[in-house]
N, C-alpha and C positions, 0 to 999 in steps of 0.2 A: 898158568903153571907157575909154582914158588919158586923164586933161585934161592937156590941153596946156600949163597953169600946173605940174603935180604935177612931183614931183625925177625926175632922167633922168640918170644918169650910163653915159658912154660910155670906152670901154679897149681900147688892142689891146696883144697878149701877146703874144710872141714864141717859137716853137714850135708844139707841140697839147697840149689839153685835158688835164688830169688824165684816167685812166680810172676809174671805179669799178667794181670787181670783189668779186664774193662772196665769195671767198677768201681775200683778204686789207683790212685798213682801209686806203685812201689816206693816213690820219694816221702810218700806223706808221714809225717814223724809217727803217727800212730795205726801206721798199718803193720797187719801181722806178717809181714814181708821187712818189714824195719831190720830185725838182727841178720835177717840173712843178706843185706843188701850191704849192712856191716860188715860182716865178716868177707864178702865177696869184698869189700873196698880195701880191707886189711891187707888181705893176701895178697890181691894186686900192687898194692903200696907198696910191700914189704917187700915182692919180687919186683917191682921196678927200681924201687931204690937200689937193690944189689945190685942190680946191670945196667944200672944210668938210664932206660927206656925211654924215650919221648913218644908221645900219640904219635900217631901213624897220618898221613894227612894223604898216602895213596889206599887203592885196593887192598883189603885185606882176609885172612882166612881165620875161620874162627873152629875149635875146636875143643868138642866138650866129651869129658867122660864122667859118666854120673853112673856110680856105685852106691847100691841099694838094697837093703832085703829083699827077698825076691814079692813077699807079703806088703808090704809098703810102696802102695801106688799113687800116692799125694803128688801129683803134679806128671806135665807129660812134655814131650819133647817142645815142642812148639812154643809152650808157656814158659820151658826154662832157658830154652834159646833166645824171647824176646824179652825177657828177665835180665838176663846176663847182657846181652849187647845194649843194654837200655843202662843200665848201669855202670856198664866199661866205655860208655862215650862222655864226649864232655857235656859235663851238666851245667853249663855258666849259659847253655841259652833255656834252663829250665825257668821257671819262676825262682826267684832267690827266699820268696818264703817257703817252697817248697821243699829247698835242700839245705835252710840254713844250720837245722838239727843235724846238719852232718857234722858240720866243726871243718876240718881241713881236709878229711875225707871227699869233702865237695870237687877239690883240686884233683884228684886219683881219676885218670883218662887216659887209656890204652891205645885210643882212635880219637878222630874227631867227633865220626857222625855213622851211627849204626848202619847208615847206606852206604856203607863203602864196604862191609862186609858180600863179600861175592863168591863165598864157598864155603862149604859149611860143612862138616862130619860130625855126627855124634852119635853116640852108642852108651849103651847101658850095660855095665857088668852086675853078677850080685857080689855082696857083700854082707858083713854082718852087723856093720856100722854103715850109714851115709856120707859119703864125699865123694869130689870132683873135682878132676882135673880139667884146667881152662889152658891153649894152647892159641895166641894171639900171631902170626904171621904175617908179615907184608907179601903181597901180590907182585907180579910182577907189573 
C-alpha cells in the first residue's frame, strides 16, 4: 500500500513508449527505439528537475497510461512496461558504450533497479494523437 506522504512524481510524453525487444538493446545508438527512449528521458528530466526527485532506492509503483488511435497497435502492454522501466532505472550498470550516445541523459534515474518496481497499473485510452503518462511512486 502507497502512503500518501511517500514521493509521486507525475509526466506526460509525447508519443508511445520505448518498446523493449529481445533482439536488439533499446540503449543501442542505432535502434529504432533511440527517439523514444529520448524523449522518455526528456520528460523525465524535465519533471525531476521541477521537484528536486531523487531515484527511489525502496519499492516502488509504476504507472502508465498510453493514449492511442484506436487503429494503431505498434507495441503492447508488456513491451511498453519493460521499455519504460528499463529506461527509468539507473543506467551507470549498463555498458558505458552502450548509453554513451545519450550525453547526460545517461544520468535521468527515477529508481535504481527495475526490481523494485512491485505494482504496476496501466491501461490504454484512445486518442487522436499518441502519448503517455508515467506515474513513478514510492511503496511503502
Amino acid at each position: 500500500m502507497r502512503d500518501p506522504a511517500a514521493p509521486v512524481l507525475t509526466f506526460e510524453v509525447p508519443g508511445l513508449p520505448p518498446l523493449r525487444s529481445p533482439a536488439l538493446s533499446i540503449f543501442t545508438a542505432g535502434s529504432r527505439q533511440a527517439t523514444r527512449v529520448r524523449t522518455l528521458l526528456t520528460a523525465a528530466c524535465d519533471a525531476a528537475q521541477r521537484t528536486g526527485w531523487t531515484p527511489l532506492t525502496a519499492p516502488v509503483a509504476l504507472e502508465v497510461v498510453v493514449r492511442r488511435p484506436p487503429e494503431q497497435h505498434l507495441g503492447d502492454a508488456t513491451n511498453f512496461l519493460c521499455g519504460i522501466g528499463d529506461v527509468l532505472q539507473d543506467k551507470h550498470r549498463v555498458p558505458p558504450g552502450s548509453v554513451a550516445h545519450l550525453g547526460v541523459l545517461v544520468d535521468v534515474a527515477l529508481f535504481v533497479d527495475d526490481r523494485q518496481i512491485q505494482q504496476i497499473n496501466y491501461r490504454e485510452e484512445p486518442a487522436d494523437e499518441p502519448s503517455y503518462q508515467v506515474k513513478v511512486a514510492a511503496l511503502d
